[in-house]
Structures are given as C-alpha cells and as structure tokens.
C-alpha positions in Angstrom: 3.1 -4.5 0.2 2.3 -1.5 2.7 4.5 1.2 3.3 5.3 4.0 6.0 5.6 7.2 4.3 7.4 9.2 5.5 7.2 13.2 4.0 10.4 15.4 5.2 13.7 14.2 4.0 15.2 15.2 7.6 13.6 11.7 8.5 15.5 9.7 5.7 18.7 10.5 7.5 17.0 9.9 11.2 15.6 6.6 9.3 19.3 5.5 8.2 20.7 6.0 11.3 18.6 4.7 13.1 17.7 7.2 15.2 14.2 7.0 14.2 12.6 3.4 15.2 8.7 4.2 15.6 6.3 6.4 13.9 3.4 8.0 15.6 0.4 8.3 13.6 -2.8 10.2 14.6 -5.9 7.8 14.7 -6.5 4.5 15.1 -4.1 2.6 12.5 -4.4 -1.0 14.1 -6.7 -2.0 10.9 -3.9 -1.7 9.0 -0.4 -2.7 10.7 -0.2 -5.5 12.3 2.8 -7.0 14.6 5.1 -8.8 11.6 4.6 -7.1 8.8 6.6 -6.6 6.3 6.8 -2.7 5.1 9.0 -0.6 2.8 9.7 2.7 4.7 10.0 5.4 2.3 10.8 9.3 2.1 9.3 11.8 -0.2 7.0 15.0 -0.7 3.0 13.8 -0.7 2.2 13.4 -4.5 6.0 13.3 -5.7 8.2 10.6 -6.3 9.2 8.0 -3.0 12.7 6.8 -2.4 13.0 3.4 -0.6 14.9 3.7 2.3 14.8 0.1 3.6 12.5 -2.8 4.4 11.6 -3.1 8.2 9.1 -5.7 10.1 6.5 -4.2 12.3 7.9 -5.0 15.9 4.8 -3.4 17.8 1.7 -1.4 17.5 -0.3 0.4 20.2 -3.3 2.8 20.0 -3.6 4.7 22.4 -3.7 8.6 23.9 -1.9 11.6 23.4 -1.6 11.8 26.8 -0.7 8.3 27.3 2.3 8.4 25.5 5.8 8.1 27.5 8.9 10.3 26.9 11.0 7.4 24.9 7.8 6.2 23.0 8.0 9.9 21.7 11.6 9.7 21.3 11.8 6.9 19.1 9.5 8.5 16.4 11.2 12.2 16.7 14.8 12.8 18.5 14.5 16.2 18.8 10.9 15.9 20.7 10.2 14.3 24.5 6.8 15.7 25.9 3.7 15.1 24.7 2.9 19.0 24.0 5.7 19.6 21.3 4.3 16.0 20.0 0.8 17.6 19.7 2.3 20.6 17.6 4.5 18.4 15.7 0.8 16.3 14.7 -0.3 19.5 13.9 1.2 20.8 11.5 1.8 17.6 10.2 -1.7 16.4 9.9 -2.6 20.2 9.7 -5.7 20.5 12.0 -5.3 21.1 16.0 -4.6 17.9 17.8 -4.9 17.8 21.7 -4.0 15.2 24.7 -7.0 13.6 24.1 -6.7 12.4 20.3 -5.9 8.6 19.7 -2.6 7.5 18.0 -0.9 4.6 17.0 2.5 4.0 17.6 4.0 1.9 15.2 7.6 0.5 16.3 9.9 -1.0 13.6 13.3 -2.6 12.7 15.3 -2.5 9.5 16.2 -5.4 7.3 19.1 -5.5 6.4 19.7 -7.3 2.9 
C-alpha cells in the first residue's frame, strides 16, 4: 500500500474538507503513482507517528514544469497559494533547497473514499 504523506497538520483539516484535492511534489514521481491507485493519505511530523486521514484513488498524475503549472492546479494542492512564485517558496522550504520555474513536478490529483 502507498501513501501521501502529508507533514503539517494545517493540511489534515484542508484534507477533510476537501479543500485540498492534489499534491504537488517536486521531481518526477510518475515511477511511483500511477492513475487508479489506491493510497492512504496521511498527516504527521517526518519520523513521528502518522494518522490516517482517509483512503483516496489517484484520479491524475502529470509531470511537468514549475512554470507550467496553472492557477487552479496550484489551487487544489494549497488554498491559500495561486501563482507559481509563492508555489516555488512554498517547495522550498518544504523540500528545503531553492526551487525555481524550471524544476519538474508532479501533480498528483486525488479523491476520498468514503467507507
């Protein structure tokens, strides 16, 4: 079973309410999500203990640029964040290294189960 971690425990609530339907992930992550997978989206500190926040199905996933992400792409992984600069530092601190326009992510989209 994969998972989509997810690290700040803001996102558990965007996650529940759906507010959050995507995840933008800096390199190439094709390899390992694939269209139809099943995943158990979780929230947590890195090295601390997870909690399940629901299943989901992979709906999408698109590598691409930076650069060549659109407004609601961004939207869907962060409410709070719509151009592709404040995405850049967002990556940034997340992944904590400098990320430009030019760096390839994957966006992942994804819908809950519900059980």
């Amino acid at each position: 079973m994969y998972a989509l971690n997810f690290y700040s425990p803001m996102v558990a609530d965007q996650l529940r309410s759906g507010r959050k339907t995507a995840t933008i992930r800096l390199g190439d992550k094709s390899g390992k999500y694939k269209k139809g997978m099943i995943v158990q989206v979780l929230a947590g500190a890195r090295y601390s203990p997870r909690e399940k926040v629901f299943e989901a199905v992979v709906d999408k996933v698109e590598v691409k640029t930076l650069a060549d992400l659109s407004p609601r792409e961004i939207e869907h992984d962060n409410p709070e964040i719509r151009r592709t600069e404040e995405m850049a530092t967002f990556l940034g601190q997340l992944y904590n290294r400098e990320v430009t326009s030019e760096d390839t992510v994957t966006v992942i989209r994804f819908s809950q189960i519900k059980t």
